[in-house]
C-alpha positions in Angstrom: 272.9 51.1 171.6 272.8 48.1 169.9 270.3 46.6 171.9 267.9 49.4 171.3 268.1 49.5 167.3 267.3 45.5 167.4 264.1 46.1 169.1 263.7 49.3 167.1 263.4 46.7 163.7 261.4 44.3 165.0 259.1 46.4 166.1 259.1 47.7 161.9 258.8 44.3 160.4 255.7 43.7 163.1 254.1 46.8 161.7 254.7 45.9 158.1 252.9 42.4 158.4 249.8 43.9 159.7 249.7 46.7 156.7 249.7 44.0 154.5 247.2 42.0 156.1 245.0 44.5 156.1 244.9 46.2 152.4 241.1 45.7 151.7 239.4 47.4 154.4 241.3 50.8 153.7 239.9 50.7 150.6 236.5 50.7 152.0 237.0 53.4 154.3 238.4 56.0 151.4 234.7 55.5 149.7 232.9 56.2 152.9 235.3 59.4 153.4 234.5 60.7 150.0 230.6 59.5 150.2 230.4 61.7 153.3 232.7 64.3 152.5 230.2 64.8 148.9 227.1 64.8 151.3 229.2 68.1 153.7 230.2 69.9 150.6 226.5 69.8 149.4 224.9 71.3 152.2 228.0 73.7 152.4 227.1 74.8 148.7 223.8 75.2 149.4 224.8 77.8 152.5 227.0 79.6 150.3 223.7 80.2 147.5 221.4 80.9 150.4 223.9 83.2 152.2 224.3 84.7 148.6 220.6 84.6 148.3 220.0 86.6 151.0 222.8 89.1 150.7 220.8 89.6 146.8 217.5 90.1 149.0 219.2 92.9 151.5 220.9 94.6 148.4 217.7 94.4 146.2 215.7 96.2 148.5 218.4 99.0 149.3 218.8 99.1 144.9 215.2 99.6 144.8 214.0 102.2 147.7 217.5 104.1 146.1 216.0 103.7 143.0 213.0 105.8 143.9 214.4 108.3 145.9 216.6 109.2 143.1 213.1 109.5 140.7 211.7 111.3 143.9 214.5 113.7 144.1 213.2 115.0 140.5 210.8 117.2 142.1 209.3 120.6 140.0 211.6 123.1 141.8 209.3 125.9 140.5 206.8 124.6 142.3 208.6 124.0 145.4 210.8 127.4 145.1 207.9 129.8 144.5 204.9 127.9 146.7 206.5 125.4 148.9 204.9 122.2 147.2 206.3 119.1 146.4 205.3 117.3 142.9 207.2 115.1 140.0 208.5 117.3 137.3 208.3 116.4 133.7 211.4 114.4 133.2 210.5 110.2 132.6 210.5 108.7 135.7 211.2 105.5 134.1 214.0 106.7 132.7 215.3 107.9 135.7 215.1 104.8 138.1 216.3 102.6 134.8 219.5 104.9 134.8 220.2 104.6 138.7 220.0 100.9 138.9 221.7 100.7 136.2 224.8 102.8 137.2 224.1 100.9 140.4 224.7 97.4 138.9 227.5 98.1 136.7 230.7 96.2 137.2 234.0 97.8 138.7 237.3 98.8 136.7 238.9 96.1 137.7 238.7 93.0 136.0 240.5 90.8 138.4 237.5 91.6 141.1 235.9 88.5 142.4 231.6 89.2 142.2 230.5 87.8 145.3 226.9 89.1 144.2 226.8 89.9 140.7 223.3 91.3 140.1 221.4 92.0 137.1 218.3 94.2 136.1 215.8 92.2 134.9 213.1 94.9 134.7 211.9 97.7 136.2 208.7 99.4 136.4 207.6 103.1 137.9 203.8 104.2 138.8 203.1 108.0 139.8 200.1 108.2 142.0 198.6 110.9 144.2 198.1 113.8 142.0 199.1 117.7 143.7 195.8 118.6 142.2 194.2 116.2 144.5 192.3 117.9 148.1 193.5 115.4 150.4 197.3 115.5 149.0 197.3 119.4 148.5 196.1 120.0 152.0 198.5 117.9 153.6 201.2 119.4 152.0 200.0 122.8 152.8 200.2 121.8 156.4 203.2 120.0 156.3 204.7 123.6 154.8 202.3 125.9 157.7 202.3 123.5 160.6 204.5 124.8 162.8 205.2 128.9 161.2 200.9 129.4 161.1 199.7 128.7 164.8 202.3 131.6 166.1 202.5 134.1 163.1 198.3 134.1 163.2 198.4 134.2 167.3 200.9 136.7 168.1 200.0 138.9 164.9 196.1 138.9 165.0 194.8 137.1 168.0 196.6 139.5 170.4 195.4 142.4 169.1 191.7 140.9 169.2 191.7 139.9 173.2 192.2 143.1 174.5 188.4 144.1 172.8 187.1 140.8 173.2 184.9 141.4 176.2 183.9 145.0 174.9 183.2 144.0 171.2 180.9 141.1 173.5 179.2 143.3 174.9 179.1 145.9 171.8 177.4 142.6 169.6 174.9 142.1 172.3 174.2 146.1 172.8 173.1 146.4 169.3 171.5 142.7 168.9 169.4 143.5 171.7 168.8 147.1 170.8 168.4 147.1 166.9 165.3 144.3 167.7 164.2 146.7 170.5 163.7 149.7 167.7 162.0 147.2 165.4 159.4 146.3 167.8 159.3 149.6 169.9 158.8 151.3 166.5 155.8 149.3 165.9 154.1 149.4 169.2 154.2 152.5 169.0 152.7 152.8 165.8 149.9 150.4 167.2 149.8 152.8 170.0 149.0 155.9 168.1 146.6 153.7 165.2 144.5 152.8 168.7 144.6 156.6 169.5 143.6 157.7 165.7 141.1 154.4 165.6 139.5 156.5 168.8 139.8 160.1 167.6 137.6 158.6 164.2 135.4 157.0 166.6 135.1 160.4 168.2 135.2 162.8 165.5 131.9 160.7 164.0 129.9 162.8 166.6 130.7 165.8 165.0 127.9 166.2 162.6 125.3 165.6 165.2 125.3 169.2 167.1 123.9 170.7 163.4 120.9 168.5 163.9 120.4 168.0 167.5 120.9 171.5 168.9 122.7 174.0 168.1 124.2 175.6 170.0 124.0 173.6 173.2 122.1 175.2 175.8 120.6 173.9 179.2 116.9 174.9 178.0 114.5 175.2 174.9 112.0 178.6 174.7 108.8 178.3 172.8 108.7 179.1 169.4 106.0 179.4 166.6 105.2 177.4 163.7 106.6 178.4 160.8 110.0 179.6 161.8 111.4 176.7 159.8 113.1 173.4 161.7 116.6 172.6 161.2 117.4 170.8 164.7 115.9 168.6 167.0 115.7 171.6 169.5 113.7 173.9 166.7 111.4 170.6 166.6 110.9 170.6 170.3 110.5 174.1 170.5 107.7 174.7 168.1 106.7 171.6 169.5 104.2 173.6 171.8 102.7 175.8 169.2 102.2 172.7 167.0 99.8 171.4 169.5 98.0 174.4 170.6 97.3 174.9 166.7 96.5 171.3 165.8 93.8 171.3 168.3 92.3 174.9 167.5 91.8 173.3 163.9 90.6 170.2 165.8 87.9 172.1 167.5 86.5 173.7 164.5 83.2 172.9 163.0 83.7 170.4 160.3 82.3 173.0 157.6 84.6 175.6 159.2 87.7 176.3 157.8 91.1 175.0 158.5 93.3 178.2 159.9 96.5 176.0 160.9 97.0 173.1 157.7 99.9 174.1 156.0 101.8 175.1 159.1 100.9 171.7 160.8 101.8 169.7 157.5 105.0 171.7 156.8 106.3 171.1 161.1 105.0 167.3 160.4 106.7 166.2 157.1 109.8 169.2 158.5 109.7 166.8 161.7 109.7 163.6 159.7 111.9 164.3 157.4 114.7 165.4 160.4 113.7 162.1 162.1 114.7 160.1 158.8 118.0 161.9 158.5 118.8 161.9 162.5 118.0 158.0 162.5 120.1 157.4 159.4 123.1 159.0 160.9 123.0 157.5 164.1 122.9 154.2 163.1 126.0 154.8 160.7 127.7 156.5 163.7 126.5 152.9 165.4 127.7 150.9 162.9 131.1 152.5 162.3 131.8 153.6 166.6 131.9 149.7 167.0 134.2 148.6 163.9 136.8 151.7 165.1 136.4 151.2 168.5 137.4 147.2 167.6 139.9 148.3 165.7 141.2 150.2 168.8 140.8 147.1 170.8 143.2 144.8 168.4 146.0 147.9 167.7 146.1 147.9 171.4 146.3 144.0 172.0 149.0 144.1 168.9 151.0 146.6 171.3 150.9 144.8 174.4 152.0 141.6 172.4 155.2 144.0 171.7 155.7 144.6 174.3 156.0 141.4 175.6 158.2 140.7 172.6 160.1 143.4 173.9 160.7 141.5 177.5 161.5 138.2 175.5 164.4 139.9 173.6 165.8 141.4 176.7 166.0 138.1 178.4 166.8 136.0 175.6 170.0 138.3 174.8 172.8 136.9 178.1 172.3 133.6 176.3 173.6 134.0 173.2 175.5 131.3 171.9 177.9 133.7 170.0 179.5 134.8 173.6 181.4 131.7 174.3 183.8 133.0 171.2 184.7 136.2 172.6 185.0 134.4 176.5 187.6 131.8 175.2 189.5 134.5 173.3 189.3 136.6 176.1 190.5 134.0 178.9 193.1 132.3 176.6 196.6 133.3 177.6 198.0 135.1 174.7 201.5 136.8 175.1 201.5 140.6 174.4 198.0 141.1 175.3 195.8 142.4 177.7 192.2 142.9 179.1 192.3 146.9 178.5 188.9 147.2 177.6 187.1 145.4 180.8 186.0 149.2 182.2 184.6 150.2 178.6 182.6 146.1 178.6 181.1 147.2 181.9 179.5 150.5 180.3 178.1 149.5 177.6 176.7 146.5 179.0 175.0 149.3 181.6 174.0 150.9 178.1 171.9 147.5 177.4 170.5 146.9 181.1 169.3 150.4 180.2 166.2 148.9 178.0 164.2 148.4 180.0 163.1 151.9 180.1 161.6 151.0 176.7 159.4 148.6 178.2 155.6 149.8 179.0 154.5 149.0 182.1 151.2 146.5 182.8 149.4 149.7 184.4 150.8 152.0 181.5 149.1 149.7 178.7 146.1 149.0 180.9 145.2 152.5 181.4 144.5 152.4 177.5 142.4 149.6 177.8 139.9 151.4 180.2 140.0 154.3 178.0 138.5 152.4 174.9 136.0 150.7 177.3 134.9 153.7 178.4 134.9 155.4 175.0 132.6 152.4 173.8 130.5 152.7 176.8 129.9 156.4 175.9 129.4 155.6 172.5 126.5 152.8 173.7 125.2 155.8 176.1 124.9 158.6 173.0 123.6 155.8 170.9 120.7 155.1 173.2 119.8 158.6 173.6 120.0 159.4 169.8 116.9 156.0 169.6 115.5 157.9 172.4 115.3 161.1 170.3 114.1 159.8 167.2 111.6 158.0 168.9 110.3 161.2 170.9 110.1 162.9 168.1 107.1 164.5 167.0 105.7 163.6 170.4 105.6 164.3 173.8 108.9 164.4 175.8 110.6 165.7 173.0 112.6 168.5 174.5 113.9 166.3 177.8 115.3 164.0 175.0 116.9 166.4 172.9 118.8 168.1 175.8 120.0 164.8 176.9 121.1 163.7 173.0 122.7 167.4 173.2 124.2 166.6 176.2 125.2 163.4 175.8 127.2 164.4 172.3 129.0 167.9 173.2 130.1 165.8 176.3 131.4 162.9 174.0 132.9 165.1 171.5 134.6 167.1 174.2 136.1 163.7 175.3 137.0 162.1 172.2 136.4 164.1 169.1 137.4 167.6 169.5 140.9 169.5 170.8 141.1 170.9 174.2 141.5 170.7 177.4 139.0 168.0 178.4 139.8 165.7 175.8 141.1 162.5 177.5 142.7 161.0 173.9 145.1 163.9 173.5 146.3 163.7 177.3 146.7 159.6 176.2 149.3 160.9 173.4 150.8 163.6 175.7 151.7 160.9 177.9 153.0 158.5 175.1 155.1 161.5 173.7 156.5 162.4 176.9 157.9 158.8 176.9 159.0 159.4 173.0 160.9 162.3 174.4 164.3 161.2 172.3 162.4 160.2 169.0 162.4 163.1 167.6 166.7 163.2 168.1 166.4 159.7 166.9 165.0 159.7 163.6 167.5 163.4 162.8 170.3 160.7 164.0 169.4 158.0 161.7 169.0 159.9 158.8 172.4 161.6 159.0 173.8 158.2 159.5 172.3 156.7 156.1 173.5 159.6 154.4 176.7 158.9 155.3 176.3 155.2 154.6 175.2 156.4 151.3 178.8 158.1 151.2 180.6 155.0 151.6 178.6 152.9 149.3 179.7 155.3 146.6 183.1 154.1 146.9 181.8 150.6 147.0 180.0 151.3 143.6 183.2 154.0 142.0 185.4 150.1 143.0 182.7 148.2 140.9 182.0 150.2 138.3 186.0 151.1 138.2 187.1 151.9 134.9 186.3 149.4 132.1 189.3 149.4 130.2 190.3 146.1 131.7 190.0 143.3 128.7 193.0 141.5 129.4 192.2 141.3 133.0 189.2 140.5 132.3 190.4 137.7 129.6 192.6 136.5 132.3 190.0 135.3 134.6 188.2 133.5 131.9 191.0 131.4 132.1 191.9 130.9 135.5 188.1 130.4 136.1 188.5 127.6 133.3 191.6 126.3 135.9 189.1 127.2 138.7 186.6 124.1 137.3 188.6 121.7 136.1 190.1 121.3 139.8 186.5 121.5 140.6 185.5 118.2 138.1 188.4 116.8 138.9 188.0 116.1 142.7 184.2 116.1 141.8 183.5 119.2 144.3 180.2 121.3 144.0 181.2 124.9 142.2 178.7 126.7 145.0 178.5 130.6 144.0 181.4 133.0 145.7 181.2 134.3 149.6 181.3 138.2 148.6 178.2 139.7 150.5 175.3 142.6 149.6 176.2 146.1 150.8 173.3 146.7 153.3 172.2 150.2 153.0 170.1 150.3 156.4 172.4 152.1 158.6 171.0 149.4 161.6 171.2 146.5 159.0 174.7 147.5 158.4 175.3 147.7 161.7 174.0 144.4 162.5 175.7 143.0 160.1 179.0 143.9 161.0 178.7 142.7 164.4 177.7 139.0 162.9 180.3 139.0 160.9 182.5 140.2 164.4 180.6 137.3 165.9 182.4 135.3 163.4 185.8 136.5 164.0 185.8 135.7 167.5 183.9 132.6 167.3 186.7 131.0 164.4 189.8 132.3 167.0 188.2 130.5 169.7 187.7 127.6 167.7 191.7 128.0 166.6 192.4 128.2 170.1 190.6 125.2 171.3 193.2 123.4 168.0 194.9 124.0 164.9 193.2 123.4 162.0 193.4 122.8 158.7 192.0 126.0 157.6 194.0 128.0 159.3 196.9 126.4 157.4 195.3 127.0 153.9 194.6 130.4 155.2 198.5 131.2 156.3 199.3 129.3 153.1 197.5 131.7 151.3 198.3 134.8 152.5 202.1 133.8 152.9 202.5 132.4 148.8 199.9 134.4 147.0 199.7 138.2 146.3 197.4 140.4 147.3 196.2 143.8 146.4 198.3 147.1 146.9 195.3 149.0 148.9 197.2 152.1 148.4 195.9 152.2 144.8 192.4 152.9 146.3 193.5 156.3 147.9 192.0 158.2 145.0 188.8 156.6 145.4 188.4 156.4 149.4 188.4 160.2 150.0 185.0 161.1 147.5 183.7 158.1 145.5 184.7 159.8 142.2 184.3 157.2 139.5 186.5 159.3 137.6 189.6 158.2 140.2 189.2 155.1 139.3 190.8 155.7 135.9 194.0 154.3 136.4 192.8 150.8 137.8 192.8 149.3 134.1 196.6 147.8 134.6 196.1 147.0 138.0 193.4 145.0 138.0 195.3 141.8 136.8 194.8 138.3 138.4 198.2 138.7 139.8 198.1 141.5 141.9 194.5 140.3 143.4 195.5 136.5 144.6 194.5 136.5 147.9 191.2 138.3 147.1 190.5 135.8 144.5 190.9 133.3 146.8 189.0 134.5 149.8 185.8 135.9 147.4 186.3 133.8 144.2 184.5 136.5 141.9 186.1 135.7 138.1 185.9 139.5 137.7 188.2 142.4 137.8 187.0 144.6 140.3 184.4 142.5 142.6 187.4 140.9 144.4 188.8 144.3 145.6 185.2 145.7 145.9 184.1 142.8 148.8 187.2 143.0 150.7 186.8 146.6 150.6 183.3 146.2 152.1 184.2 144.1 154.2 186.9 146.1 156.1 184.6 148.8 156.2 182.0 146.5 157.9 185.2 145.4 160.5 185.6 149.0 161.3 182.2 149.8 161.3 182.0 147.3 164.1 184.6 148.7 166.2 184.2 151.7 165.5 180.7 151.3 166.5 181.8 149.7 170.5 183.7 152.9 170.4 180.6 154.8 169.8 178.8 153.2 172.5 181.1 154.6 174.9 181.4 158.3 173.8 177.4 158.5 173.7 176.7 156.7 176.9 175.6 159.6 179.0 172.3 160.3 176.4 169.9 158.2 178.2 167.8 156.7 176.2 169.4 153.6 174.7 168.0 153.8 171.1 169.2 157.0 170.6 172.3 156.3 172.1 172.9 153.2 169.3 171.8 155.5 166.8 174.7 157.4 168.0 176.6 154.7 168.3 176.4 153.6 164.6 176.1 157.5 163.2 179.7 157.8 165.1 180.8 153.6 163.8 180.0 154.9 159.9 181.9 158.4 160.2 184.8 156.9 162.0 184.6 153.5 159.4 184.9 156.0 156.7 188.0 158.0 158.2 189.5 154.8 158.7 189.2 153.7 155.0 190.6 156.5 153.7 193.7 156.2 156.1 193.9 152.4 155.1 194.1 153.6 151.3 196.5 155.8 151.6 198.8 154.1 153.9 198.0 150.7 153.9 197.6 150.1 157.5 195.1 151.4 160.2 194.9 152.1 164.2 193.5 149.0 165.3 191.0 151.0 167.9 191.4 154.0 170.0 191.2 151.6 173.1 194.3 149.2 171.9 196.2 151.7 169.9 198.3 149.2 167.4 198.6 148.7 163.9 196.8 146.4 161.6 197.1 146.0 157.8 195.1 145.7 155.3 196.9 141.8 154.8 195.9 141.3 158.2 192.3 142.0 157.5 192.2 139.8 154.3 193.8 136.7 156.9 190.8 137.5 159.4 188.2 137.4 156.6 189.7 134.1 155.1 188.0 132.5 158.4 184.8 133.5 157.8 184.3 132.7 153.7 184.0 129.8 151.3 184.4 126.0 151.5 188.0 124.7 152.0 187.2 122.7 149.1 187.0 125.7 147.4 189.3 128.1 148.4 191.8 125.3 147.7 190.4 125.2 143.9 191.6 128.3 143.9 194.8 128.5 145.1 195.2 125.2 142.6 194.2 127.1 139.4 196.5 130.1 140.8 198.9 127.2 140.6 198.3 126.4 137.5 197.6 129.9 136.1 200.8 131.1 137.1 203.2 128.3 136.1 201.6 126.6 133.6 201.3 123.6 135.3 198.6 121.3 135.9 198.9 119.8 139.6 196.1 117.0 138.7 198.9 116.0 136.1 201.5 115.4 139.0 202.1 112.9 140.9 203.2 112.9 144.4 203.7 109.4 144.9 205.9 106.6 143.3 205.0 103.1 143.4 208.0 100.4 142.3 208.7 97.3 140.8 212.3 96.3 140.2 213.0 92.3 138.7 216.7 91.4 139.5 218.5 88.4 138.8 221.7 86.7 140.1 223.8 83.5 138.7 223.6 80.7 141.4 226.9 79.0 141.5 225.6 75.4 143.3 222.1 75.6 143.9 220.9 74.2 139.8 223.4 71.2 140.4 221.9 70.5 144.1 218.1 70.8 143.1 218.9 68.0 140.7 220.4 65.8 143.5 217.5 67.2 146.0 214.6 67.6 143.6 213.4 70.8 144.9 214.8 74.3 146.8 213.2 76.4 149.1 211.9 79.7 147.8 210.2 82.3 149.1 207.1 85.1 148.5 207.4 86.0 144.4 211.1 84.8 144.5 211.8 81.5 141.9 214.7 80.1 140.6 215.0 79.4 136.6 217.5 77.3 135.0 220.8 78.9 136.8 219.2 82.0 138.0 217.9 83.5 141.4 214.8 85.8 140.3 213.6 88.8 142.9 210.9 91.1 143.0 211.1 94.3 144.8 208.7 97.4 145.4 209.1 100.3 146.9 207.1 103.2 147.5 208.0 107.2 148.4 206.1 110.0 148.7 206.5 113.4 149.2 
């Protein structure tokens, strides 16, 4: 034991001598240790400030997009509540975002809490951009609202009942294209037809006169008369003819101092002859003269008919090409749920209704017959006027009675032809031919004029709507203003004001119906184009129909049934913007009653054009196609009218007799908002509605916030180290100054 604490204390002592040996050189080391220990606390300072730093950076960004949403989240709830739009209401929006980051920022309860990050608001600043009233920001918000409700609602409500007619209302569009031109130009060839036949019957009847001074009456002969039994015709000339010689050479043969037995009958047959030569030569140069201007005149009515009728060809050709068919195809092949192709038997009859026109067509052999007619007419009339120079040449002379029985001859054969009735006269078996192929006319033109006094019917109620009663000032006030709404949303996204989409009334039963089946065209032509993709305008249409009012047809039922202006006494208070929206919107009239009074026309112009397909197929068996669209329409404007007055007094309507469903009047006003005004416009509208209604201006309301917050934060190391570094690293719009971190945020939201 004892051994082992000796060596245990030398071993000390040995130790001891080398501390003290070596006392300087731990000196040196404890200044390196704290040199190098200073230089690791440094950079560990500085990653403290930066981690700091960037933990201010992350919690900036989140204060500031926070920040906005709560500004955001101000929105006008009367706008959004009542027509699904978002917009900034009317409290500061400053004052908002200043409130959240502040509230944000402020310091806990307890004061003992160590601030890792303790942020301050150094400013703050809020734009609002994007006005509601703007096109671009009101349309996307009205599709952000329709996008997904308006593609089904408008297909399953309105499309499905269309396809089932699609390929009959087709055919009906084409029918009465092809067949309304077809009556224009039939009408007028035959017109030109019977001018060529009256320009020949004038030609003819111009012969007339010349029996009274040729010979009358006709006969195959002429007996021998005397002198002096007084020369009225040609004949009388030629048949005193003889005597006149016999006596002018007795009185030749006399002595010279003889006495003249025979002078004053000679003189009187001689100046008698003469003077009948002056008037026969007169009137058949006149008949020369005015036989070749009529009989040209034949010549170009007849040319101007075959040109019709060539016309006529062209249209029935020109009508399988249509460009307006590919609408109704692509409605019609389009799988639609809840519909069907119904109507494919009734397409099929009335397209054999419109292969039918070609019995209106003329044949080449028809229209030539005509033409050898009028040659032969002016041939006869060269032949007559040859023998009439023949006769007035022969006059007085020799030969004078063979040329008066041809003349005679000659003109009771031409007049037989051409200028008197009977049995031989070739012109009146040309118009018993052309009547036999008018056989329908007659049943025609009855047709038509029932039909425009029917139309005449419905346009009273057009004109009772109108006219309406005229105690409506405050309604009347009321859209002064909203049309002062109307163009200041107009100025303000510098549109064009255009003039409003209501159209004439057409009071041509066949213009009426024409124009129905364009505006049918149109229908079918904007569902295909739906079809083929959603567009915008379908979603301001659904928008419009779905947020704005429209008008209680119902109130109309006094009116429908008889046009009495005096029904339309109790309109006055109903006649108010409100309770005519959608009609403002669609026709954009800043009056009472023309809203009301378009859409009204315009249904009955929808029904007139169904109606009128259904006509096509109850008349189909009368054979001749213009009378059968005559029909057609007659039954279109009687049924159009039922219809109108079942639609007033219930509000809704059999679709067609073919697809027996229900439509409304709303549902017509959402087909019709296809076919009128700019979207530009119509969302003008709906903006001064906006504004009109709820008093607020959506140019004045912003849709989009744009940011800037300034924060600050107290660096703990960083000041101290940039003085022993001589610079720190900063970043973007970020600076340091004096003690402080400074960082600038933005942010943007919008609706």
């Amino acid at each position: 034991m004892k051994k082992y604490d000796s060596h245990f204390v030398m071993k000390r002592k040995a130790l001891d001598s080398g501390r003290s040996a070596g006392t300087g050189e731990d000196g040196a080391v404890s200044i390196f240790l704290i040199i190098a220990l200073s230089v690791v606390f440094m950079f560990v300072a500085v990653f403290i400030d930066y981690a700091r730093i960037a933990a201010m950076k992350v919690q900036s960004e989140r204060l500031t997009h926070a920040a906005v949403r709560s500004v955001m989240s101000a929105y006008d709830q009367q706008l959004q509540q009542e027509y699904g739009l978002y917009a900034f209401g009317e409290t500061s929006g400053d004052l908002i975002m200043g409130k959240t980051l502040n509230e944000s920022l402020k310091p806990g309860e307890r004061g003992d809490a160590f601030k890792l990050l303790p942020l301050h608001l150094d400013s703050s600043g809020l734009e609002l951009q994007r006005p509601l009233g703007t096109y671009e920001i009101f349309n996307r918000q009205i599709s952000e609202e329709m996008k997904y409700k308006a593609p089904i609602d408008f297909t399953l409500e309105l499309i499905s009942k269309f396809k089932p007619l699609s390929q009959s209302m087709k055919e009906t569009s084409n029918t009465v294209d092809v067949l309304k031109k077809l009556r224009k130009l039939y009408d007028q060839r035959e017109k030109a037809l019977d001018d060529m036949l009256e320009k020949q019957r004038e030609a003819g009847k111009l012969a007339l006169p010349f029996p009274k001074v040729i010979m009358q009456p006709p006969g195959s002969g002429i007996e021998d008369e005397s002198l002096g039994g007084g020369i009225e015709t040609a004949a009388d000339a030629a048949a005193q003819y003889n005597d006149y010689l016999d006596k002018s050479l007795e009185d030749a043969s006399r002595a010279e101092d003889e006495e003249k037995q025979y002078t004053g009958l000679i003189n009187d047959y001689l100046d008698s002859v003469s003077s009948l030569r002056s008037v026969i030569s007169g009137q058949a140069d006149s008949l020369r003269r005015k036989q070749e201007k009529l009989l040209q005149e034949a010549e170009e009515h007849l040319e101007k008919a075959r040109t019709l009728n060539e016309d006529m060809k062209k249209v029935i050709q020109e009508v399988e090409t249509r460009s307006t068919n590919g609408g109704y195809d692509q409605v019609t092949s389009h799988p639609v749920p809840g519909s069907d192709n119904s109507s494919l038997g009734d397409a099929e009859m009335i397209q054999s209704i419109r292969k039918q026109a070609e019995k209106l067509i003329h044949s080449d052999t028809f229209m030539n017959g005509f033409q050898v007619e009028i040659s032969r007419q002016t041939s006869s009339s060269s032949s007559i006027h040859h023998q009439l120079s023949a006769l007035v040449s022969s006059m007085g002379g020799a030969g004078m009675e063979s040329t008066v029985l041809s003349a005679s001859q000659g003109i009771e054969d031409y007049i037989s032809k051409y200028g008197a009735a009977g049995a031989g006269n070739i012109l009146d078996r040309q118009q018993a031919a052309l009547e036999q192929f008018r056989t329908s006319d007659h049943e025609r033109k009855e047709t038509e004029k029932k039909a425009q006094i029917k139309l005449k019917e419905a346009a009273k109620v057009m004109e009772s709507i109108r006219s309406g009663d005229k105690n409506y000032s405050q309604a009347l006030q009321q859209f002064k203003e909203l049309q002062g709404y109307y163009e200041e949303s107009l100025s303000f996204n510098a549109a064009d004001s255009g003039s409003p989409s209501g159209k004439e009334w057409d009071s041509d039963p066949y213009d009426s119906g024409k124009s129905s089946m364009d505006s049918m065209d149109g229908i079918f032509g904007s569902m295909s184009s739906l079809l083929g993709g959603v567009r915008d305008e379908l979603f301001q249409n659904e928008y419009a129909v779905h947020y704005f009012q429209h008008f209680d047809i119902t109130r109309l039922s006094g009116l429908a049934g008889n046009g009495n202006s005096s029904a339309s006494g109790s309109l006055g208070d109903q006649l108010q913007v409100k309770d005519q929206e959608v009609e403002y919107i669609l026709y954009g009239f800043h009056n009472p009653t023309a809203n009301i009074a378009a859409a009204y026309g315009e249904i009955f112009a929808s029904r007139l054009a169904i109606r009128t397909m259904e006509g096509f197929v109850v008349n189909s068996k009368m054979g001749n196609p213009l009378l059968i669209l005559a029909s057609a329409i007659l039954y279109g404007i009687e049924k159009a009218i039922e219809d109108m007055i079942t639609l007033c007094e219930k509000g809704s309507i059999e679709f067609s007799k073919y697809v027996p469903v229900t439509i409304t009047y709303r549902d017509h006003l959402r087909i019709f908002l296809l076919l009128h005004g700019s979207k530009e416009k119509k969302m003008s509208r709906m903006l001064a509605l906006i504004e009109f209604n709820t008093g607020i201006n959506p140019a004045e309301r912003g849709t989009y916030a744009s940011s800037q917050v300034v924060f600050a934060m107290n660096l703990w190391f960083l000041p101290g180290v940039t003085k022993s570094l001589g610079s720190v690293f900063q970043s973007g719009s970020d600076e340091v100054q004096g003690s402080k971190y400074i960082v600038t945020r933005k942010a943007d939201f919008s609706y």
